[in-house]
C-alpha positions as CSV (number, residue, x, y, z in Angstrom):
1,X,81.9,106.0,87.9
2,X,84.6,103.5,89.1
3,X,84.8,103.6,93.0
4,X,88.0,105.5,94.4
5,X,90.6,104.6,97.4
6,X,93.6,106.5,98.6
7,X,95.9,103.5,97.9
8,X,98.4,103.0,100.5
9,X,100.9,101.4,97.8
10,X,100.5,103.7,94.9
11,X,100.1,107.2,97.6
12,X,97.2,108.3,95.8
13,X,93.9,108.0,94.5
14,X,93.2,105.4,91.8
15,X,90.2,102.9,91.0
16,X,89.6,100.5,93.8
17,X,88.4,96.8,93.8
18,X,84.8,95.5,93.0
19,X,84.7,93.4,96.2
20,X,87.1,92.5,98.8
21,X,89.3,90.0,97.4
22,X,90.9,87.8,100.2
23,X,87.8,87.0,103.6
24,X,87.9,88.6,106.7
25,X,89.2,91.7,108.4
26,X,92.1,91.6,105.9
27,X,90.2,91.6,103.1
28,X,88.3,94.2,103.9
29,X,91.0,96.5,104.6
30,X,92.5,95.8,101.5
31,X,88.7,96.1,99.8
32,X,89.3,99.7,101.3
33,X,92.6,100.9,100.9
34,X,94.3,99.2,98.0
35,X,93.6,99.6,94.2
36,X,92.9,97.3,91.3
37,X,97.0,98.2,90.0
38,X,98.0,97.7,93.6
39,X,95.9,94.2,94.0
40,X,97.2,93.0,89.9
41,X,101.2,93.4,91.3
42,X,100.3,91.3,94.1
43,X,98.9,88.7,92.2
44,X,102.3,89.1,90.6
45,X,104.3,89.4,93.7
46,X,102.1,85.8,95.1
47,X,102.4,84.0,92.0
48,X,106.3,84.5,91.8
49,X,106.2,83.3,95.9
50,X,103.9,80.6,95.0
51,X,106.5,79.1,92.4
52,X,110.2,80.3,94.0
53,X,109.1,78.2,96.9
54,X,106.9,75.7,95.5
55,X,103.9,76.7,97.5
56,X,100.8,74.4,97.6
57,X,97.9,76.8,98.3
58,X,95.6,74.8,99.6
59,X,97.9,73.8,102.3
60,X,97.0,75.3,105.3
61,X,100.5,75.9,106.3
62,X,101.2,77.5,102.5
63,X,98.0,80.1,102.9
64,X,99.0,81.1,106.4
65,X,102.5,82.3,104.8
66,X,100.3,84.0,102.5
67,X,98.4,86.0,104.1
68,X,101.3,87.4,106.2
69,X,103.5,88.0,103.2
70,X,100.2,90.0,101.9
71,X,99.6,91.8,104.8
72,X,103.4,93.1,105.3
73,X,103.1,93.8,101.1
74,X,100.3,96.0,101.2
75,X,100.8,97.3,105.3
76,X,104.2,96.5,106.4
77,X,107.7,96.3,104.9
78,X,107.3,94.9,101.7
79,X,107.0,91.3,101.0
80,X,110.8,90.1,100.0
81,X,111.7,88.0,96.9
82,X,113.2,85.0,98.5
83,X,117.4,85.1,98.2
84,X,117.5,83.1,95.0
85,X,114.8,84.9,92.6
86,X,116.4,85.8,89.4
87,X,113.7,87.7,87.4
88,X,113.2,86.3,83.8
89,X,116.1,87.8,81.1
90,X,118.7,87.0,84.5
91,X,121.8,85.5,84.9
């Protein structure tokens, strides 16, 4: 049986990660709070960042902005689309 959190995104139970995806004490309290559907729209959510402000990753400066826009997705206010996003099929 798959391992169960009480996702603070989803308000409920649902099937929670293998491992903690991200190091540290942030990745461990997503490892324990947040489930797989939860994590797979961030990757969403980081990928459209990633790209809308042409984000290099591996740039320290990039991953800092990261982590806090993953931290206030999963723990704060919601991570904004920056003021310019048009989803795909937009004007």
């Amino acid at each position: 049986m798959s391992r169960q959190v009480n996702c603070v995104m989803l308000g409920a139970e649902a099937e929670g990660l293998d491992r903690p995806p991200y190091p540290g004490e942030l990745g461990m309290r997503i490892y324990e709070n947040v489930s797989k559907e939860a994590w797979q729209r961030w990757l969403g959510h980081q990928t459209m960042l990633i790209n809308e402000y042409r984000l290099t990753p591996i740039e320290p400066k990039a991953r800092k902005f990261l982590e806090a826009e993953m931290e206030k997705f999963f723990f704060g206010d919601g991570s904004e689309k920056p003021p310019e996003f048009v989803p795909d099929g937009g004007a």
